[in-house]
N, C-alpha and C positions, 0 to 999 in steps of 0.2 A: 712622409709615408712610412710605416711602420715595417722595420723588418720581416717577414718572416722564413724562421728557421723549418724545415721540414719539407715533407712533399705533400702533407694533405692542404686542400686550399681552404682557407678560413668561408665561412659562411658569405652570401652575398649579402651585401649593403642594400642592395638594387629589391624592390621588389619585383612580383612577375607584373607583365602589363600583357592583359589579356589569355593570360595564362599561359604567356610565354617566360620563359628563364633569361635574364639579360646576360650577354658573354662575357666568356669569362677570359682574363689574358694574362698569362704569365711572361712577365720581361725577362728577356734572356740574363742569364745570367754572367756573360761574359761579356754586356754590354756599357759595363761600366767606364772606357776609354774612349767609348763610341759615343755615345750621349750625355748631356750633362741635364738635360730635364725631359719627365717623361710626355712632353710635349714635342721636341726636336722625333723620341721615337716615333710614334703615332704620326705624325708628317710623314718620316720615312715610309712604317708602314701600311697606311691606309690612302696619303697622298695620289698613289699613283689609279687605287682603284674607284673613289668617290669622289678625288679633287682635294689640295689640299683646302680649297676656300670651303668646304662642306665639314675638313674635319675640325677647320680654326671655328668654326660656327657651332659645332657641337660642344666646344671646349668653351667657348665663349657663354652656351645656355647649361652648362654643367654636366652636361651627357656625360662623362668618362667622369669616374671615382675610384676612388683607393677604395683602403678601411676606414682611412680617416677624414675622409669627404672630397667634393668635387679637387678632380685635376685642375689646376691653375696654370698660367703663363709659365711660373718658376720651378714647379713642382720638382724637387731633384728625381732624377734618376737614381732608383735603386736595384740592382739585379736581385732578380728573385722574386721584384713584390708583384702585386697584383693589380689590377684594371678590370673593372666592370664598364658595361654601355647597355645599351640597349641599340641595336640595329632596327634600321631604317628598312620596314619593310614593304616591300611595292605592292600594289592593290590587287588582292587577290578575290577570284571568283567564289563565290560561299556555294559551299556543296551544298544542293537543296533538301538534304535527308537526314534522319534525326540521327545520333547515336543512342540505341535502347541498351539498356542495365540489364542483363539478364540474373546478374547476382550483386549481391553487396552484404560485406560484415564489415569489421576491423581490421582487415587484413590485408581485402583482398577484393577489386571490380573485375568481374567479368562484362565484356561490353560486347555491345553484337553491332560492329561497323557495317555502315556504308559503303557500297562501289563508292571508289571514286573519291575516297575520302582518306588520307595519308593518315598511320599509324603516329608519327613525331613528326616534329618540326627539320623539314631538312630541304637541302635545296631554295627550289622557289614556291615550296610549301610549308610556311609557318604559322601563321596561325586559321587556317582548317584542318586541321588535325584530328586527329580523335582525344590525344592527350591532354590539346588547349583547351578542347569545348570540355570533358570532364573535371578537368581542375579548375574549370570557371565555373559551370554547372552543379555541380557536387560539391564544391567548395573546398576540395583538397589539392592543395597547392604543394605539396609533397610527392604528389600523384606518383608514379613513374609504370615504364612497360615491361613485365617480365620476359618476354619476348617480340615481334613485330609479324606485319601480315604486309603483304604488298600491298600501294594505292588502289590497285585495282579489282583485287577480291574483297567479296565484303566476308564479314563473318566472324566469329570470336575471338578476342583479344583478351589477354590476360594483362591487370594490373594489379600496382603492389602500393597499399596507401600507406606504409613505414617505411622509410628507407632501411630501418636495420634488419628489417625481414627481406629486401630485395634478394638479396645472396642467394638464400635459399630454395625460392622459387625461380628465381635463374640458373639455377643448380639445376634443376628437373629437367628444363629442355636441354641444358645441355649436354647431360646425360643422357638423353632420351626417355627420360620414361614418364612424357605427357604420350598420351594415347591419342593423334588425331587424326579424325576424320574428314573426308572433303567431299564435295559434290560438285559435279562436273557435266554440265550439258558437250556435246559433239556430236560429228555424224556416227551413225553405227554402220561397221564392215561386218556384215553375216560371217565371212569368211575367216575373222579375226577371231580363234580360242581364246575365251577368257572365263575365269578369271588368269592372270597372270602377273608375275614379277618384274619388274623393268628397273634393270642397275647400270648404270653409265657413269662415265667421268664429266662431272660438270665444273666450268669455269666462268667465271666472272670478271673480266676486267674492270677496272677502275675507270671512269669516263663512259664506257658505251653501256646501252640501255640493255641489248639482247646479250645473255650470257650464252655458253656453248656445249657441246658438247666432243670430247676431244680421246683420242685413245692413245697420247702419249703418256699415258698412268692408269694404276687402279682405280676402278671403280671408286668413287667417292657418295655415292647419290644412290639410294634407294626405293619403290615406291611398287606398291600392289596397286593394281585397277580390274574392279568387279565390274560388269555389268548389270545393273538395277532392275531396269527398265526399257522397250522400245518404242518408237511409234512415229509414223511419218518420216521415217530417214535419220529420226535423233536416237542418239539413246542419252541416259542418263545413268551418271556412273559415281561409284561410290570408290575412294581415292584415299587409298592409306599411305602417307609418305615413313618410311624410319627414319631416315636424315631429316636437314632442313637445309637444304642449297636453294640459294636463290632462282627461281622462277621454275623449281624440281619439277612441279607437275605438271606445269605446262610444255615445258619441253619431252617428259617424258610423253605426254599424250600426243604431241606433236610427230617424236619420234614411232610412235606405232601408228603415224597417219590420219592419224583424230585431233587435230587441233584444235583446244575451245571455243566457241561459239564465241565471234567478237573480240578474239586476242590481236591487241592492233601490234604485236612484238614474232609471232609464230604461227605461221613460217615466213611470213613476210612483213617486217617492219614498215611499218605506215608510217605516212605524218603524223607529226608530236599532235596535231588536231586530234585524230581519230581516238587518240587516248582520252582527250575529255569529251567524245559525245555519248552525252547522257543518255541518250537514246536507245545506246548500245553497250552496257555495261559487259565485261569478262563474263561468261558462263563457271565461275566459279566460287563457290560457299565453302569457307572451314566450319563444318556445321556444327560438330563436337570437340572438347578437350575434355579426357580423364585421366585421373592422375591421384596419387596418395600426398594431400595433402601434408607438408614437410613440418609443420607445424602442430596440427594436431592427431596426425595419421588417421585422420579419416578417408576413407575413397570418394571421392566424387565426380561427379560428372554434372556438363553443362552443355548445353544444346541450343543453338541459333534459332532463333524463331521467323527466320527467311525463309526464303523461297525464292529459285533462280527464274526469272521473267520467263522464261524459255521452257520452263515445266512446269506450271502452275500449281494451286490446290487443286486435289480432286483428279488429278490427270496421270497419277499412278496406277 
């Protein structure tokens, strides 16, 4: 296996399979006393979670590669180099809803996801993605996300088809100066002033699903909520976050006692079921992003072409 000096990882060997990225692993590099081939590592580390009889088998049909081809029986250990595979991944339900292109140049997909349809590959969501199904569909296997949306809301995702333009447009959200919009089905409280500002400390642990909201710190989270529209006990509302904390606007609409329509996380975490029934998708759309294109400074703006079940066309 071929040394490499530095920290950028060399290109993968692997191609995508199904427009997934095969992993990627860097051998420690103090592992040189410890191991004498990167076959002994891969036992150690993979051994205890798939067996080691599953990882002599993939080594055996050539699954695991350096740069310079399949890992073998003797393959030395060398700290620092690299391992690609492709993971073995369990049979997943296909979301039965398209992703639509609302834009596309050179640069840059605008895509208008599905409930219910994961932004990347993560978890025990890999390939329903919005990412896989584009970079298999579109044909760009470079694809990447300039920022993410929850599984659960459908609505505009931002991607970048150069990697050397990624930066830039990830620059933008994290700055904030994409402009977006959201739409949001709940009940309407007559007695609730709105429009209003809603800023809280929100937190997220690592492992749990529902994130929180806490007052041992400043405010970190942001979010305006207008009201649109009523009718029947709903309203429908129009949801500008400044931040981007995980699950912002659902807890903040939770926190003013409006919870959305079908949130199987607020106020009350359901079974992991209720998250996938189709039936009942989140009452939530990112309908809009605008923003000054970092590229060629032009303004643009882009617009979801949903519609939340819960407010139809025509019922404005």
């Amino acid at each position: 296996m071929a040394r490499r000096a530095g920290r950028r990882p060399p290109p993968s060997p692997l191609a995508q399979r199904a427009g997934v990225d095969a992993v990627r692993l860097r051998l420690p590099g103090d592992g040189a006393g410890r191991w004498t081939t990167v076959r002994e590592h891969l036992l150690e580390r993979f051994g205890s979670a798939i067996g080691a009889d599953r990882v002599e088998a993939m080594l055996a049909e050539g699954r695991f590669v350096t740069a310079d081809g399949p890992v073998g029986v003797a393959t030395p250990y060398e700290p620092g180099g690299w391992v690609w595979f492709h993971r073995d991944c369990a049979p997943e339900a296909e979301v039965p809803y398209p992703v639509d292109v609302v834009h596309r140049d050179e640069r840059i997909v605008v895509a208008d996801k599905p409930h219910f349809l994961a932004t990347t590959p993560r978890g025990r969501h890999i390939t329903q993605t919005a990412l896989t199904r584009l970079r298999r569909d579109l044909g760009l296997p470079l694809l990447s996300p300039a920022h993410r949306l929850d599984r659960l809301t459908a609505g505009l995702v931002l991607f970048v088809v150069r990697p050397e333009d990624r930066g830039a447009y990830q620059t933008l959200f994290r700055d904030r100066r994409v402009r977006k919009e959201y739409e949001g089905v709940a009940r309407c409280d007559p007695a609730l002033r709105l429009p209003l500002t809603v800023r809280s400390r929100i937190v997220k642990e690592r492992g749990r699903i529902a994130a929180e909201e806490r007052a041992d710190g400043p405010p970190n989270a942001e979010s305006r909520v207008e009201l649109l529209a009523q009718r029947g006990g709903l309203g429908r509302y129009l949801l500008l976050p400044a931040t981007g904390r995980t699950h912002q606007l659902r807890l903040h609409m939770n926190s003013l006692g409006l919870p959305l329509l079908h949130d199987p996380v607020y106020p009350l975490l359901l079974p992991e079921t209720a998250a996938d029934d189709w039936s009942r998708p989140l009452q939530l759309l990112a309908r809009a992003l605008e923003f000054t294109d970092p590229l060629t400074g032009r303004a643009v703006r882009f617009e979801s072409r949903r519609r939340l079940a819960a407010w139809p066309r025509g019922t404005d």
